[in-house]
C-alpha positions, 0 to 999 in steps of 0.5 A: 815629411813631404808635407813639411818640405812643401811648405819650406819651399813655398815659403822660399818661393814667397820670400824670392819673390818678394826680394826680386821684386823689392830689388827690382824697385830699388833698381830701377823703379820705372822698369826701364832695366827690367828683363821680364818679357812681361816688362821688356816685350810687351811693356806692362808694368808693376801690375802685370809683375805682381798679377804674374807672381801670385799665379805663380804661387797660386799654381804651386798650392794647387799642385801639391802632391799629397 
């Protein structure tokens, strides 16, 4: 059960962040609203996003608890 509740969750957490990152691009596609530190403070763009999520979801797989 705990298996299966993981995977739903890491699921939710691909879909968020391919919605937020789709509705960002609507939005304003040149980043010039965006509130992502990433964006905002340092002034990367779409790459910094994108490399920034992946390691999200990188970190979540390997933190699995068994």
């Amino acid at each position: 059960m705990r298996k299966i509740k993981f995977w739903i969750l890491i699921v939710v957490l691909v879909l968020l962040a391919f919605a937020d990152g789709l509705l960002t691009f609507i939005n304003t596609p040149d980043l010039s609203m965006e509130g992502n530190p990433l964006v905002a403070s340092l002034g990367l763009g779409w790459e910094a996003l994108a490399i920034a999520n992946i390691l999200v979801f990188i970190k979540s797989l390997l933190t699995r608890q068994t």
